[in-house]
N, C-alpha and C positions, 0 to 999 in steps of 0.2 A: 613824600619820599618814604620807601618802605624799607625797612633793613631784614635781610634774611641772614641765613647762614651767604658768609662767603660774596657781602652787598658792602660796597663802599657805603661810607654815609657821609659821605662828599663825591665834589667836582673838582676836576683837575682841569688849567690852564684848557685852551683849546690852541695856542700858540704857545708851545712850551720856551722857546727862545726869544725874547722879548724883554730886550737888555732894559728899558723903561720898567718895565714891570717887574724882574727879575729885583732891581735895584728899591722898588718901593716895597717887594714883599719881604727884604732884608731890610729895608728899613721897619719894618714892621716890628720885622723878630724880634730887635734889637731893643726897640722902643715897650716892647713891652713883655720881655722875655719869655717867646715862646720857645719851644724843643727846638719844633722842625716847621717845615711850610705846611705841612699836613694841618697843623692845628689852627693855623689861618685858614686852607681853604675850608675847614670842618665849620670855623666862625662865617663864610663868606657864603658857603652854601645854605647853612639854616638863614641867614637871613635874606638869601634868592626864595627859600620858601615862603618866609613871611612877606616878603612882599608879594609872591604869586600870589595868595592866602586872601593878602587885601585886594589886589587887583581882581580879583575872580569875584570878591562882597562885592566890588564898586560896581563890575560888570553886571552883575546879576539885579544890581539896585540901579542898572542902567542910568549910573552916576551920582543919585541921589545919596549923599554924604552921613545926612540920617538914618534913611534907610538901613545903608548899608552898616552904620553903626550899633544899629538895634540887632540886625541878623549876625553881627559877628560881634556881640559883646561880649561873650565868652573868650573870644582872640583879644579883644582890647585891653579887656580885664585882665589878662596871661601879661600883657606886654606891659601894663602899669603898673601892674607887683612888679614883676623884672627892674624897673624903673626907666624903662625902654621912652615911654611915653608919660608924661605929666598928665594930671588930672585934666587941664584942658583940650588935650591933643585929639585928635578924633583920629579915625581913620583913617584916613589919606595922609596923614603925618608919616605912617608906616612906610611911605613912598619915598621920603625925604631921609630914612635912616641910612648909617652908614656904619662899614666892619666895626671902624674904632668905636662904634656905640656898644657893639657886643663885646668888643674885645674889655671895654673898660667896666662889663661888670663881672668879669672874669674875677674869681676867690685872688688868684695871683695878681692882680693888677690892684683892687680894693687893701688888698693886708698891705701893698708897697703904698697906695696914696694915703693910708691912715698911719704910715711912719712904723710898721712893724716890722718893716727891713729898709736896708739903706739902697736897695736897687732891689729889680723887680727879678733878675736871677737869684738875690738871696731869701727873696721871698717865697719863689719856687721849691726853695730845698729846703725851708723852714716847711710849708706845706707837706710835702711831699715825706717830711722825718717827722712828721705829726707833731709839729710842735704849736700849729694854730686850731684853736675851737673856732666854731658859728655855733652859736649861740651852748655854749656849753659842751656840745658834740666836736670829736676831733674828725676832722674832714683831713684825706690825703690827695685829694684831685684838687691842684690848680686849676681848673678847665672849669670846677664848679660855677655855675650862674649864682651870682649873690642878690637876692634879692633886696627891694628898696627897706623891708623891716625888718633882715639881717642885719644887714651895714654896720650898725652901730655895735652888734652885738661879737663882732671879730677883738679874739684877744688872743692869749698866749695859754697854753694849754698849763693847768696848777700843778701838775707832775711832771713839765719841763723845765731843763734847768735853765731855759730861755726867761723862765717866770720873773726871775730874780732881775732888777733894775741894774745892778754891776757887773752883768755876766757881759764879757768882751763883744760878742758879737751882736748887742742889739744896736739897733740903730740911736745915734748920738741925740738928744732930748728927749730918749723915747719912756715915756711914762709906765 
């Protein structure tokens, strides 16, 4: 996918009315607080890429699993920092992902499962007003990929007033 001036960098529906669909892309939003559908298909499209990515390794290793694992370990290697894929997963794993796997290493979605907001829209505006670091650094994109050796390192920015354990708005046993 190439982004130029004035290039989507996504795909939109090809059935835009498709009340099934319609109904699971709002369950989406909702589940894991995104803005708009935009920011779904943006997750839905990069992982159309990775899977072409791997299907095009498989093809070329005319299905050999090794093969095709050795010529795209540079791709593998991307996807298991991500945390996309475990140490075991090979290749063809990348076949069997799915949105909510990118959706769930989204900065937004990781600050709300480690209890640094009490819902995944408060985690959005905590981001978003710079109140969360990765690793030290204040990050303002929710949309950020959190990698598997960030993860741990998401806290509360030391010049927010979010810092403070009794400030109203953190989330209830939040340390």
């Amino acid at each position: 996918m190439t982004t130029g001036k004035n290039t989507k960098a996504y795909e939109t529906p090809n059935h835009p009315y498709q009340g099934a669909r319609i109904a699971e892309e709002s369950d989406m939003l909702g589940r894991y607080g995104l803005k708009n559908k935009e920011e779904l298909w943006r997750n839905e499209s990069e992982l159309r890429e990775m899977r072409r990515e791997a299907r095009r390794l498989l093809g070329e290793a005319q299905g050999d699993v090794d093969l095709a694992g050795q010529k795209g370990a540079e791709f593998v290697a991307r996807l298991r920092k991500l945390g996309l894929l475990s140490e075991t997963d090979d290749i063809s794993a990348v076949l069997s992902l799915d949105v909510t796997d990118l959706l769930e290493r989204r900065l937004q979605t990781v600050a709300y499962r480690q209890g640094l907001a009490a819902s995944p829209d408060q985690a959005r505006q905590f981001i978003t007003h710079g109140h969360i670091t990765v690793q030290g650094a204040r990050v303002t994109r929710p949309s950020k990929k959190v990698t598997a050796s960030e993860q741990d390192t998401l806290d509360f920015d030391q010049t927010s007033p979010l810092a403070d354990d009794l400030h109203p708005e953190r989330a209830e046993g939040q340390e």
